[in-house]
ZALOFI-797149 format. One record per residue (C-alpha): residue number from 0; chain; x, y, z. Coordinates in steps of 0.5 Angstrom, whole numbers, always signed. Layout:
! residues N
+-----+----+-------+-------+-------+
:   i : ch :     X :     Y :     Z :
+-----+----+-------+-------+-------+
: NUM :  A :     X :     Y :     Z :
...
+-----+----+-------+-------+-------+
! end
This chain:
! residues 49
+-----+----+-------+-------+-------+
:   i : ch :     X :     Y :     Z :
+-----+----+-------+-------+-------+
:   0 :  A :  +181 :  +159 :   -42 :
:   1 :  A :  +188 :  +162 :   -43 :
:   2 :  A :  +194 :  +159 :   -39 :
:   3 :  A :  +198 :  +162 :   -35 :
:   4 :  A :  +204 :  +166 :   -39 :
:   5 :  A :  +210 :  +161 :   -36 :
:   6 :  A :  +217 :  +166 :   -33 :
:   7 :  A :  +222 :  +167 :   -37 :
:   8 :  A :  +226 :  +161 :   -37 :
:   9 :  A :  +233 :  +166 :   -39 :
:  10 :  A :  +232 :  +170 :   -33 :
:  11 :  A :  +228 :  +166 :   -28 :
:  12 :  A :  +223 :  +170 :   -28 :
:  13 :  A :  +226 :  +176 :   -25 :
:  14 :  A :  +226 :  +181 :   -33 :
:  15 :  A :  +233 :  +182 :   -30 :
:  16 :  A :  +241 :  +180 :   -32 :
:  17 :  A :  +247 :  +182 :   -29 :
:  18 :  A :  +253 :  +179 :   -32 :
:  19 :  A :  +261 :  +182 :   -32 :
:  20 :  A :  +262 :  +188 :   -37 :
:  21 :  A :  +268 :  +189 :   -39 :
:  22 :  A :  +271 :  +197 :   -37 :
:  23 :  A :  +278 :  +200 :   -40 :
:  24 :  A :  +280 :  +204 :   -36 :
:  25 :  A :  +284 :  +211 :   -37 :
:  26 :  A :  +291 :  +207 :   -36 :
:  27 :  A :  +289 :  +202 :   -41 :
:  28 :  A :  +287 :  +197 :   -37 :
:  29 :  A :  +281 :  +193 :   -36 :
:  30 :  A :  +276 :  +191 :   -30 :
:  31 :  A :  +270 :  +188 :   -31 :
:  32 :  A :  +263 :  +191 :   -27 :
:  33 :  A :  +257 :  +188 :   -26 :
:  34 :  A :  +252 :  +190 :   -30 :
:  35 :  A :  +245 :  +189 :   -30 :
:  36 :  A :  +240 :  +190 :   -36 :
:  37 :  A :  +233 :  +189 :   -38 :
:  38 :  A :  +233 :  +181 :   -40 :
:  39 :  A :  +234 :  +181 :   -49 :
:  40 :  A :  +230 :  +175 :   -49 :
:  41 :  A :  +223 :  +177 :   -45 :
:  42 :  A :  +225 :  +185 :   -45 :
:  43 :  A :  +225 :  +185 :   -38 :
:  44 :  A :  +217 :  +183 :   -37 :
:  45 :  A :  +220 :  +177 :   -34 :
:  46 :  A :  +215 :  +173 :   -37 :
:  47 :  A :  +216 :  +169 :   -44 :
:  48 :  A :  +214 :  +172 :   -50 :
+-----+----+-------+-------+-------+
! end
């Protein structure tokens, strides 16, 4: 009998991040956006590996 694959402890189970990216604007300046990526750590499966 297998247990249960646990979720992802790095995205809490959802297999998503957002985090603040930084954007360079056409004057130079810089503004953070949210970005939200597959999780690296469970490549978006939202359960550990």
């Amino acid at each position: 009998m297998s247990k249960p694959v646990p979720n992802c402890g790095h995205c809490a189970g959802s297999g998503k991040i957002t985090y603040d990216r930084p954007r360079r604007q056409e004057d130079g300046s810089v503004i953070w956006v949210k970005s939200t990526e597959n999780c690296h750590v469970c490549g978006g499966s939202g359960k550990c590996r």
